[in-house]
Kinemage of the C-alpha trace (Angstrom):
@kinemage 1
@onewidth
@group {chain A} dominant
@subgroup {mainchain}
@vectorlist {calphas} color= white
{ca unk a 1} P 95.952 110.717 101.840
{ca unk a 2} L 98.353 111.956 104.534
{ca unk a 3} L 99.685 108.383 106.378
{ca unk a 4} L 98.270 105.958 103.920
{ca unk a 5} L 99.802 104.390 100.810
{ca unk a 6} L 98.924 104.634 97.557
{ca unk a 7} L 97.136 101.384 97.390
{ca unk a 8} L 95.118 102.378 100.277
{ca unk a 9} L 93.021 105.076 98.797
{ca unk a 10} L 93.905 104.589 94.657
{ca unk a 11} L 92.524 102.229 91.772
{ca unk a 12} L 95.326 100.206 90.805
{ca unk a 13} L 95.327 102.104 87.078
{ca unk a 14} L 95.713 105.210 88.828
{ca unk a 15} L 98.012 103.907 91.519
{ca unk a 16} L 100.673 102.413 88.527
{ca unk a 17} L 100.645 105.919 86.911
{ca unk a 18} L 101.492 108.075 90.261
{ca unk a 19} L 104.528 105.513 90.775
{ca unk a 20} L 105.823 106.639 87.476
{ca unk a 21} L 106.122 110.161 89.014
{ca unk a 22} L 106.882 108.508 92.707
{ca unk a 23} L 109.624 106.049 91.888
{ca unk a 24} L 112.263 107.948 90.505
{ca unk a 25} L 111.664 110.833 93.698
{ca unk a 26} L 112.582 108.235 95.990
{ca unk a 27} L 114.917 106.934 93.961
{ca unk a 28} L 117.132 109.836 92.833
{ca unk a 29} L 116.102 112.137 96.281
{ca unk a 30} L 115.535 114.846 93.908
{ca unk a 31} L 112.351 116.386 93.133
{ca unk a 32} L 110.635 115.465 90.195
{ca unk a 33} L 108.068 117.507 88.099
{ca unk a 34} L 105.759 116.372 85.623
{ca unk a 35} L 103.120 118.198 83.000
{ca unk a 36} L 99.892 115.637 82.063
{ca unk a 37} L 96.877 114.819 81.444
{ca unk a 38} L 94.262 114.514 84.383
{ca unk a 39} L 92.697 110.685 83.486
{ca unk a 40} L 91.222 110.209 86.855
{ca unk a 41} L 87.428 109.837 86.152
{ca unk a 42} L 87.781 110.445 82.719
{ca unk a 43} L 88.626 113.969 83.257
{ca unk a 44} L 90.453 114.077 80.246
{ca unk a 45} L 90.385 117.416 78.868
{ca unk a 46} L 91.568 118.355 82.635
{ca unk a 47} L 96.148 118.953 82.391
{ca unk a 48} L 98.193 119.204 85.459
{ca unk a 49} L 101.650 120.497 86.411
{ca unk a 50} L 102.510 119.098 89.737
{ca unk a 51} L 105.876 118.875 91.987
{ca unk a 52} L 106.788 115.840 93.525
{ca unk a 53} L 109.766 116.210 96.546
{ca unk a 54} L 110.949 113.919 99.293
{ca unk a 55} L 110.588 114.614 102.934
{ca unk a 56} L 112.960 112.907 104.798
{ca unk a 57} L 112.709 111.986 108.726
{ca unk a 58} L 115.430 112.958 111.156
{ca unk a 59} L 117.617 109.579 109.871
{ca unk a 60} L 117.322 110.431 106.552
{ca unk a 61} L 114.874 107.640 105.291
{ca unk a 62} L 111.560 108.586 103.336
{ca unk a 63} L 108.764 110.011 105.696
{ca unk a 64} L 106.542 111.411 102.902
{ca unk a 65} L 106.432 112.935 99.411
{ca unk a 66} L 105.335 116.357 98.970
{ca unk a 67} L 102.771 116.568 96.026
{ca unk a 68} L 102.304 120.111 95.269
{ca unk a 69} L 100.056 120.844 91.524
{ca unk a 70} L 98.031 123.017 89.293
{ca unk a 71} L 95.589 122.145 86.940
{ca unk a 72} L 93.873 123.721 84.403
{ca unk a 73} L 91.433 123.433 81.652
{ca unk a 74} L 93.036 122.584 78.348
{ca unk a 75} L 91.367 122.495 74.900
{ca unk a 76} L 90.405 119.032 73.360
């Protein structure tokens, strides 16, 4: 994933839900985190807990977001 965007490498579905997470990172420059259901290949009984923070390049403009998570098996 590392130098691509999103639409490079995600189906759009997917793609919409990981701006809802994305957005307001590069948005606010604060780090964002977020508790949800896995529905990537209908994985559904599959949560997360992930951290979302900005990386900024020497100017201070967006180089990359750092996507740090956890997931876990949850009960249906």
């Amino acid at each position: 994933m590392k130098g691509k965007r999103g639409q490079e490498f995600l189906p759009p579905l997917i793609e919409e839900r990981w701006r809802t997470v994305f957005n307001p990172v590069r948005a606010r420059k604060e780090p964002v985190k977020a508790t949800t259901q896995i529905a990537f290949k209908d994985m559904r009984w599959l949560r997360t807990e992930m951290l979302v923070a900005l990386l900024a390049d020497a100017g201070g403009g967006v180089a990359m977001l750092l996507i740090c998570f956890a997931s876990w098996s949850s009960s249906r």
